[in-house]
PyMOL CGO cylinders between C-alpha atoms (Angstrom):
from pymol import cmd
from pymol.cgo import CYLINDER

trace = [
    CYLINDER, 10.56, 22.36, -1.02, 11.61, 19.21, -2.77, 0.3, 1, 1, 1, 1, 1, 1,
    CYLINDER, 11.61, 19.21, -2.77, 10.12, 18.22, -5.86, 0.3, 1, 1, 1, 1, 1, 1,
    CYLINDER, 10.12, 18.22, -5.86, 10.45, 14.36, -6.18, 0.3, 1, 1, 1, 1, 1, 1,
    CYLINDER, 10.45, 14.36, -6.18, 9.30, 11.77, -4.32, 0.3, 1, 1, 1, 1, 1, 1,
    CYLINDER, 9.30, 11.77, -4.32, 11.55, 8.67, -3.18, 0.3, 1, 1, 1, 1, 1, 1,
    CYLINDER, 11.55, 8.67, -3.18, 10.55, 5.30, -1.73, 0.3, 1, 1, 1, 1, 1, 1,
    CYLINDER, 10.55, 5.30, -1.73, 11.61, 6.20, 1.71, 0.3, 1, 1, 1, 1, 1, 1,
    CYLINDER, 11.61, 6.20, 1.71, 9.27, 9.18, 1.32, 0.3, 1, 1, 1, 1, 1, 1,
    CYLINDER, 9.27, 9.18, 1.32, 6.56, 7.20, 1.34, 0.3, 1, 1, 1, 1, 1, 1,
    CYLINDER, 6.56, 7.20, 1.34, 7.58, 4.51, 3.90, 0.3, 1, 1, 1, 1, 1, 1,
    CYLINDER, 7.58, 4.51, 3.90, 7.82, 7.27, 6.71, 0.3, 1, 1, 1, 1, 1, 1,
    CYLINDER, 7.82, 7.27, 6.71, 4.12, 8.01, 6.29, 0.3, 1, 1, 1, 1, 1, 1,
    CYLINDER, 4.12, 8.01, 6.29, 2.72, 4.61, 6.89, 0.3, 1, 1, 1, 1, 1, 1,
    CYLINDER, 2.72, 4.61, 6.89, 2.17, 3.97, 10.84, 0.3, 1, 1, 1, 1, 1, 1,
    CYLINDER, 2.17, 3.97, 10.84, 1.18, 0.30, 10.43, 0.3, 1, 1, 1, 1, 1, 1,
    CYLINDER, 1.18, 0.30, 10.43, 0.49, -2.27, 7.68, 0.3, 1, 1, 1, 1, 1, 1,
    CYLINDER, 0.49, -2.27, 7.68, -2.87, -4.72, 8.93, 0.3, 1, 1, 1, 1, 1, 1,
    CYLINDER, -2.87, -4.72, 8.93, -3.46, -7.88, 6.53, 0.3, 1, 1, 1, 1, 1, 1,
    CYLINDER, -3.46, -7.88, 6.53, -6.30, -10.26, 6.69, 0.3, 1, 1, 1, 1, 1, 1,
    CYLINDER, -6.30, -10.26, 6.69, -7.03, -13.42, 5.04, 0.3, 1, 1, 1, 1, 1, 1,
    CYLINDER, -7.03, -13.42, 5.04, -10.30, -13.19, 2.94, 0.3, 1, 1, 1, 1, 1, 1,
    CYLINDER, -10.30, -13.19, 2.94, -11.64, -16.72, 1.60, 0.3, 1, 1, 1, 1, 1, 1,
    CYLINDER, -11.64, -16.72, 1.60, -9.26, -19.19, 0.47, 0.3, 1, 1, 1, 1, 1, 1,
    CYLINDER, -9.26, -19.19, 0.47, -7.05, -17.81, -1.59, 0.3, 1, 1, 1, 1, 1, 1,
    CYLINDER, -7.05, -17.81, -1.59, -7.47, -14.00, -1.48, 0.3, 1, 1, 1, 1, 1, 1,
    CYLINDER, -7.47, -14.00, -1.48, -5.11, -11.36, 1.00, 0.3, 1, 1, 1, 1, 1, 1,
    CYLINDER, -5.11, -11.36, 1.00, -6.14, -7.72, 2.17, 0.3, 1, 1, 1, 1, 1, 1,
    CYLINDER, -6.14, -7.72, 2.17, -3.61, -5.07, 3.26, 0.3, 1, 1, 1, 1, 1, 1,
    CYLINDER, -3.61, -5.07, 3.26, -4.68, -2.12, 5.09, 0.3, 1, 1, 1, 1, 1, 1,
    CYLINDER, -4.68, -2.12, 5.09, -1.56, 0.70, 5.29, 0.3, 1, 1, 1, 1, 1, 1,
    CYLINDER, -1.56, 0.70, 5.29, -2.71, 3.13, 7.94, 0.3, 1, 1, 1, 1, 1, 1,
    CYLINDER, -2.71, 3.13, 7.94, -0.90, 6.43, 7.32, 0.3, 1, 1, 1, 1, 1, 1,
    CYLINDER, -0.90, 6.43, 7.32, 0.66, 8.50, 10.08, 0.3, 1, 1, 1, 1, 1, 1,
    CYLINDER, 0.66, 8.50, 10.08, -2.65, 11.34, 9.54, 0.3, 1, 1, 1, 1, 1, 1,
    CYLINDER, -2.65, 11.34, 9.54, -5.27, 8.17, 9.94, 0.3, 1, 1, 1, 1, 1, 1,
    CYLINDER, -5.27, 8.17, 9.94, -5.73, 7.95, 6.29, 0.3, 1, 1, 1, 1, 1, 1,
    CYLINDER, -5.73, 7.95, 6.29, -6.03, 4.50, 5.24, 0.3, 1, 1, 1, 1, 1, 1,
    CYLINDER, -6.03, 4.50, 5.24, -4.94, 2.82, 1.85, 0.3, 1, 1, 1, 1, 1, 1,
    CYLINDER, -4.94, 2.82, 1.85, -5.99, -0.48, 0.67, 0.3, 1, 1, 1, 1, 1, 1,
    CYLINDER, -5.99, -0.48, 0.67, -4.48, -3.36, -1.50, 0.3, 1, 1, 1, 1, 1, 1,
    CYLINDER, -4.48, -3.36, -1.50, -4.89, -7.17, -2.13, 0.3, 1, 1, 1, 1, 1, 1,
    CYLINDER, -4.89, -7.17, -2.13, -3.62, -10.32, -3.91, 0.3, 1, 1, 1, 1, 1, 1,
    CYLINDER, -3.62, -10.32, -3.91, -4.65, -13.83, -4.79, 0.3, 1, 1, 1, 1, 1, 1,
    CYLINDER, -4.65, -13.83, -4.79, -3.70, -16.68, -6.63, 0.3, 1, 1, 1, 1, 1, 1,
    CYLINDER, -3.70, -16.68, -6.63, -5.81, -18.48, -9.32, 0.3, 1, 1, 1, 1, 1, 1,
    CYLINDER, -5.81, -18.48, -9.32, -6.16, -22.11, -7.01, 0.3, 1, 1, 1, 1, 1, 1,
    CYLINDER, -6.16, -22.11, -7.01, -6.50, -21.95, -3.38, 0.3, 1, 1, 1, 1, 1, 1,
    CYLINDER, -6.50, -21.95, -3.38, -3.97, -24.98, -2.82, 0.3, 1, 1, 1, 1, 1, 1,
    CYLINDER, -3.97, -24.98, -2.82, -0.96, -22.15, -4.53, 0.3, 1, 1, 1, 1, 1, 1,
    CYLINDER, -0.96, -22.15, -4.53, -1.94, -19.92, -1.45, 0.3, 1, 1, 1, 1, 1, 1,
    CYLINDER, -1.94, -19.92, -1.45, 1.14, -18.57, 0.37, 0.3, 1, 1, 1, 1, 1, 1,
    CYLINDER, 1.14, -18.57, 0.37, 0.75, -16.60, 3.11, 0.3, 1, 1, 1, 1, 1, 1,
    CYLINDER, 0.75, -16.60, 3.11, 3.87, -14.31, 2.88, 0.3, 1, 1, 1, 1, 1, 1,
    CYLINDER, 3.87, -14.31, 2.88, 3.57, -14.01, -1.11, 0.3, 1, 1, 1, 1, 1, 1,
    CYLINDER, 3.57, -14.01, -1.11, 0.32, -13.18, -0.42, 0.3, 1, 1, 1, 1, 1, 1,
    CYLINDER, 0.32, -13.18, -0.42, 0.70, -10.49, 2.16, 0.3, 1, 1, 1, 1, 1, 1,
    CYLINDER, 0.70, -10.49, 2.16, 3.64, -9.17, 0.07, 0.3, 1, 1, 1, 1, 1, 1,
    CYLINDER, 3.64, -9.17, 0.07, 2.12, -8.78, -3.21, 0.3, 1, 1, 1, 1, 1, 1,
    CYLINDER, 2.12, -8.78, -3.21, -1.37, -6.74, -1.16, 0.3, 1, 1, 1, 1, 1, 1,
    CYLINDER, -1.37, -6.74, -1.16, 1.80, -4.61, 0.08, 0.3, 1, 1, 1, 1, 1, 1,
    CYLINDER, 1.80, -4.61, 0.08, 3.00, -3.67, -3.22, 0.3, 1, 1, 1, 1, 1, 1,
    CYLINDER, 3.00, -3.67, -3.22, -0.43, -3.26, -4.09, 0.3, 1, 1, 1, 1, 1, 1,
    CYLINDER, -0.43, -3.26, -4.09, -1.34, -0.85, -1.95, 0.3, 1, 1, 1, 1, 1, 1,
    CYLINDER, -1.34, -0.85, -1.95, 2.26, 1.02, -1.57, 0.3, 1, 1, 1, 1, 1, 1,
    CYLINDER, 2.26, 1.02, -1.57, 1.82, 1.53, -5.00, 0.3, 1, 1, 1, 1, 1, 1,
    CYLINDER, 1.82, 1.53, -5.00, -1.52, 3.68, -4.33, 0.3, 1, 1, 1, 1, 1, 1,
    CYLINDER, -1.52, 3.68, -4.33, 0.82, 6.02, -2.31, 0.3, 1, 1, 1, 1, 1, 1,
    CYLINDER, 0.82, 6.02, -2.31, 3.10, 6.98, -5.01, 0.3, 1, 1, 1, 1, 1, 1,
    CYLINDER, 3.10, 6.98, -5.01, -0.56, 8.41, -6.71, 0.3, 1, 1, 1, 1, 1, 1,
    CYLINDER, -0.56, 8.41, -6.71, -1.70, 9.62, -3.74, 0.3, 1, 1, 1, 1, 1, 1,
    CYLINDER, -1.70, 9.62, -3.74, 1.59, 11.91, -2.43, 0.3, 1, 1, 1, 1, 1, 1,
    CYLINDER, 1.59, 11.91, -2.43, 2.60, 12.69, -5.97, 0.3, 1, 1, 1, 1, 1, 1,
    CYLINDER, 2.60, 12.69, -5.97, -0.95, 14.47, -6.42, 0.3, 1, 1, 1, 1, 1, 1,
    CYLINDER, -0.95, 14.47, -6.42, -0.23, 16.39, -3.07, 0.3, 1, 1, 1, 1, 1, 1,
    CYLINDER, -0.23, 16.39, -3.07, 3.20, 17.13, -4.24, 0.3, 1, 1, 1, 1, 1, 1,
    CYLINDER, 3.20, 17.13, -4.24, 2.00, 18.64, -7.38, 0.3, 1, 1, 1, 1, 1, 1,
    CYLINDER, 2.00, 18.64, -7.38, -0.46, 20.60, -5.12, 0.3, 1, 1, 1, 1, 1, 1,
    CYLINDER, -0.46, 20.60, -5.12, 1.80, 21.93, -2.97, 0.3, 1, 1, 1, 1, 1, 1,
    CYLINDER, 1.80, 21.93, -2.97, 4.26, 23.50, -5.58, 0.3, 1, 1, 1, 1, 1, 1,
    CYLINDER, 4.26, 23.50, -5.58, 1.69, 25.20, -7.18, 0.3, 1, 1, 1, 1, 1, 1,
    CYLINDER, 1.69, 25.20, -7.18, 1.56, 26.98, -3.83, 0.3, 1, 1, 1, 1, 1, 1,
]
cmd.load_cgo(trace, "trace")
């Protein structure tokens, strides 16, 4: 059993990345993991008229790709105590 994590780790468990629009100036992203699990980030910018849609969808990525690296390193720790 490996015992590190690497990016590409964590991209194979996400099925599909969702984003949504929320007000004026705020972006959801909903990563739905291959088990159904979901995992949920967001962005936005101080003015509405600085709203971008694909810096916006980006940054919610990070945000909520960055959740993973929590989540899996947890069950990694789990699963070498095994």
């Amino acid at each position: 059993m490996k015992n590190k994590l690497v990016v590409e780790d964590l991209r194979n468990i996400i099925s599909k990345a969702e984003f949504i629009k929320m007000g004026e100036k705020t972006t959801i992203c909903c990563l739905t993991l291959k088990n159904g699990f979901e995992v949920v980030g967001f962005s936005a910018c101080v003015d509405k008229d600085n709203y971008d849609k694909d810096i916006g969808e980006d940054n919610a990525y990070d945000t909520a790709f960055e959740k993973l690296w929590e989540l899996e390193g947890y069950k990694l720790q789990y699963d070498l105590m095994k």
